[in-house]
C-alpha positions as CSV (number, residue, x, y, z in Angstrom):
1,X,-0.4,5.5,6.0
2,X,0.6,7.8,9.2
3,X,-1.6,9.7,11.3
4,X,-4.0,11.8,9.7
5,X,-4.0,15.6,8.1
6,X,-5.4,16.9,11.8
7,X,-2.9,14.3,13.7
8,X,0.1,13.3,13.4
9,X,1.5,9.9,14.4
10,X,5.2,9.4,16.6
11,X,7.4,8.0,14.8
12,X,10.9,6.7,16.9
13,X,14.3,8.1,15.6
14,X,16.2,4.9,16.7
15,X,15.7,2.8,13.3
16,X,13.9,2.3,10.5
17,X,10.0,3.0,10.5
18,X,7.4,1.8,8.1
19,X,4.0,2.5,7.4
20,X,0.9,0.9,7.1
21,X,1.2,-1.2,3.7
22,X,-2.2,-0.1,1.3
23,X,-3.1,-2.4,-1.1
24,X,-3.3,-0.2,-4.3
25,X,-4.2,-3.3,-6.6
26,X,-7.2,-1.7,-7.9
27,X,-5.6,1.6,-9.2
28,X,-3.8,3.3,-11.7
29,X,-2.0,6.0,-9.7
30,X,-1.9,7.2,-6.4
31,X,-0.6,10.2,-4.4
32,X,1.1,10.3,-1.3
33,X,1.5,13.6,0.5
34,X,2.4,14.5,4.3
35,X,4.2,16.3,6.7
36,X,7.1,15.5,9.4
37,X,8.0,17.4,12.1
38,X,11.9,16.5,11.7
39,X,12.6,18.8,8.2
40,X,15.7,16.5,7.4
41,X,14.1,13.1,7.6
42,X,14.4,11.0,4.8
43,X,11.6,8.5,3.1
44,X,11.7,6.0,0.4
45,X,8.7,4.0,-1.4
46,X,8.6,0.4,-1.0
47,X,6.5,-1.9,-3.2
48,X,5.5,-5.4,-3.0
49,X,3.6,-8.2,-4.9
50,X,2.5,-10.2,-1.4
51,X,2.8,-7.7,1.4
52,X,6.0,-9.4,2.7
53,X,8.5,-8.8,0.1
54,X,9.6,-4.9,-0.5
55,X,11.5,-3.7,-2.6
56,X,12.7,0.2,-2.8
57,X,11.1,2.1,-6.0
58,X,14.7,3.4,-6.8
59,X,12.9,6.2,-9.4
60,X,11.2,8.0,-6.5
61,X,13.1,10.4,-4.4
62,X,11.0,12.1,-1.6
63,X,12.3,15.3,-0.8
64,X,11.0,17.2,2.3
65,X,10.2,20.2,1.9
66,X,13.3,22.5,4.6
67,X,10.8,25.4,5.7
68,X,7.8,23.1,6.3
69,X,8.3,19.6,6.2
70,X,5.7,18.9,3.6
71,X,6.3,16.3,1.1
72,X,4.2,14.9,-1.5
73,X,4.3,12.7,-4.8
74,X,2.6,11.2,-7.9
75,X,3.4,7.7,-8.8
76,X,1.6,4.9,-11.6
77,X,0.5,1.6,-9.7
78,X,1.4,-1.1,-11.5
79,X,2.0,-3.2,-8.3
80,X,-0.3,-4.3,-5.3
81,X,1.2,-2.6,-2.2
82,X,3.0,0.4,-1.2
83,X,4.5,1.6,1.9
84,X,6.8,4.2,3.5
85,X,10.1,3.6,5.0
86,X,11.4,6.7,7.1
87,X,14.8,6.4,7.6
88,X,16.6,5.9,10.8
89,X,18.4,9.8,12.0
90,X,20.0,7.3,14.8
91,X,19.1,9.3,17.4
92,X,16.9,9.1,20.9
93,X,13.3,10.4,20.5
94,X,10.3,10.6,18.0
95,X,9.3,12.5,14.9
96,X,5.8,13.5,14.4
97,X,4.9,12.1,10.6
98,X,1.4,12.4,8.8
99,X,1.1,10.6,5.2
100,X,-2.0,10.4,3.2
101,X,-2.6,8.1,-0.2
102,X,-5.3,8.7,-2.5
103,X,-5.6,7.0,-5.6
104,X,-7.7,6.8,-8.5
């Protein structure tokens, strides 16, 4: 979704940022776990039938971990595609964000 487990990927501070979308159509749950360099950021899952339309899956809180900046969660996939919004911390400069899915 961003970066990789041995790389992460910069992610700007100034607004939003999403991931890549992953179509997810052909599973029953997923995980998504990761790691930010910025231990305050703040995430939410986006879903969406078409890839255009998202909406935010209100019953999924990410919470960053605030001694390491892992994150991680477990979610059924009754929907097509899934992304991650990072939030914007309205400042200058970039995080550095990893976020892996695997499903099943």
């Amino acid at each position: 979704m961003w970066g990789g487990a041995s790389a992460g990927e910069s992610v700007s501070n100034a607004s939003d940022q999403f991931s890549d979308s992953v179509n997810v159509d052909a599973f029953s749950k997923i995980s998504v776990f990761g790691s930010t360099s910025n231990y305050s950021d703040e995430f939410e899952v986006q879903l969406s039938h078409d890839d255009s339309n998202w909406f935010e899956l209100t019953t999924s809180f990410i919470q960053v971990d605030y001694s390491t900046g892992h994150f991680g969660f477990v979610v059924d996939a009754p929907f097509q595609y899934i992304r991650l919004k990072k939030k914007s911390t309205g400042g200058s400069g970039t995080d550095t964000v990893w976020a892996i899915l695997s499903a099943k």
